[in-house]
C-alpha positions, -999 to +999 in steps of 0.1 A: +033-405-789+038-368-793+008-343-792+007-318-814+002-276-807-026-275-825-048-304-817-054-289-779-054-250-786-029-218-783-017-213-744-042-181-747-071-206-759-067-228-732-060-202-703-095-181-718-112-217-713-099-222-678-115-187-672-144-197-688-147-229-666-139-209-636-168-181-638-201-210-645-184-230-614-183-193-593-213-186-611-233-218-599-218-219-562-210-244-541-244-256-526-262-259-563-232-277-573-239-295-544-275-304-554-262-307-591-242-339-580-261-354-556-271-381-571-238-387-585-218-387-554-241-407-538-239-434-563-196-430-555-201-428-521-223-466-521-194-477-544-164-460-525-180-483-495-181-511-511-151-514-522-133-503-491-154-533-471-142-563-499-106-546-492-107-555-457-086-521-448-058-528-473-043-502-499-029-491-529-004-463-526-008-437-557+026-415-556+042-388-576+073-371-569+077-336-582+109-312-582+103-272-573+130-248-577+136-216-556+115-224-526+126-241-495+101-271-482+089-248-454+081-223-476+061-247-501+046-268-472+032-238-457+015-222-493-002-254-498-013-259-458-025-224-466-044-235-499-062-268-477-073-244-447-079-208-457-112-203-472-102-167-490-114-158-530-080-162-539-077-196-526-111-205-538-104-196-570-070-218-573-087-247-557-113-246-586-089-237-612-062-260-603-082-291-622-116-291-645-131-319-621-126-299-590-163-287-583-161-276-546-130-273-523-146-256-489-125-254-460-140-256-426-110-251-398-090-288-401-117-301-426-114-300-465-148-308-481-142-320-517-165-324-543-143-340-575-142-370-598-114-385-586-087-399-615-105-422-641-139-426-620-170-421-638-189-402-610-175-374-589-168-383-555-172-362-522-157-368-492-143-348-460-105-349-456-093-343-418-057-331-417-039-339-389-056-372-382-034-404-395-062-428-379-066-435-415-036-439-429-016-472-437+015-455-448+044-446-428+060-414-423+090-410-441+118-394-416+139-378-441+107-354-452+104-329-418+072-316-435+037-333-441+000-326-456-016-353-436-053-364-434-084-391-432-105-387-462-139-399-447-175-400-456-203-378-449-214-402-426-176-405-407-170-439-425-127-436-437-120-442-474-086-435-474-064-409-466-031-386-483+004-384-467+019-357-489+058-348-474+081-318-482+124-320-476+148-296-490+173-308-520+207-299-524+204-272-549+180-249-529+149-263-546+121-285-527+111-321-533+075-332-532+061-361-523+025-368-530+008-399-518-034-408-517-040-440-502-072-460-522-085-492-508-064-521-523-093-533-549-095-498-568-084-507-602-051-500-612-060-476-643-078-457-618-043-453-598-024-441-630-051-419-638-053-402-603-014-398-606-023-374-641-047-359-615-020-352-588+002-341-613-024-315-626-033-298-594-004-297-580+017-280-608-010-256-602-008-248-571+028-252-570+027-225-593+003-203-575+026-203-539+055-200-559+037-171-569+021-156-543+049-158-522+070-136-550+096-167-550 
């Protein structure tokens, strides 16, 4: 089912609305968004707990695969490592533009905090993704991708949730092949999967599209 121009806005429409969305979010700051979602993300966190206990430290994989042109996988790999770590306006402002549910993406040396409302969830989420640690993470590294975004997402409290294992390799043709891969606990419904996979897809076309562009590739 096709979806027509009109029904969703002009390109200008929806870029003045992503604006839009971007100044209230800059406008409220992180720690009254923070306060904002409290309750919220404490009602996810309880559930987030739950559900990892009843899966008794099993997993779904959610995976998408996307294709970049022009840039090497070092080149990529090191814009988005970049993105994760360096807490600069321009980054801040990507982080929160990259997806509508993205409400606070602070970095603090290895640690992302994350406020968002993770794919098909009814109450944003916040948890505190490591990179670099694999202590939380099921799934094996592929050896044919020499680049990886790697982390624990954990708690406020230190208690894992899950994890990401996203991988970079060169193609053939010059461009870069991306592998991104969140790890839920095994009993998250599978709608929820498919809809994080719209999310992945979202942010990181994105911010694809900001390194591609910052980097003048």
């Amino acid at each position: 089912m096709g979806i027509k121009r009109d029904a969703i806005g002009s390109s200008g429409e929806l870029s003045a609305m992503r604006n839009e969305l971007l100044r209230l979010k800059e406008e409220c700051g992180r720690q009254r968004m923070r306060s904002a979602l409290e309750r919220d993300t404490r009602i996810s966190g309880f559930i987030s707990k739950f559900v990892v206990l009843l899966s008794g430290g099993r997993r779904k994989q959610c995976v998408v695969e996307i294709k970049v042109a022009g840039a090497t996988a070092k080149q990529v790999f090191e814009g988005i490592d970049d993105l994760m770590r360096s807490d600069t306006n321009e980054n801040r402002q990507s982080n929160l533009l990259a997806c509508p549910d993205h409400y606070v993406l602070e970095p603090r040396g290895t640690v992302l905090e994350v406020i968002e409302t993770t794919g098909g969830s009814p109450f944003p989420a916040q948890f505190f993704m490591q990179f670099g640690d694999e202590s939380g993470i099921k799934t094996a590294r592929d050896p044919l991708f020499p680049y990886q975004s790697v982390g624990t997402a954990r708690a406020s409290d230190g208690a894992v949730l899950g994890g990401v294992r996203h991988q970079f390799r060169d193609e053939g043709d010059g461009g870069t092949l991306v592998r991104l891969m969140v790890e839920f606990p095994l009993l998250t419904p599978n709608y929820m999967i498919r809809d994080h996979q719209w999310h992945l897809s979202c942010e990181f076309s994105h911010w694809l599209g900001h390194v591609l562009k910052d980097r003048h590739l």
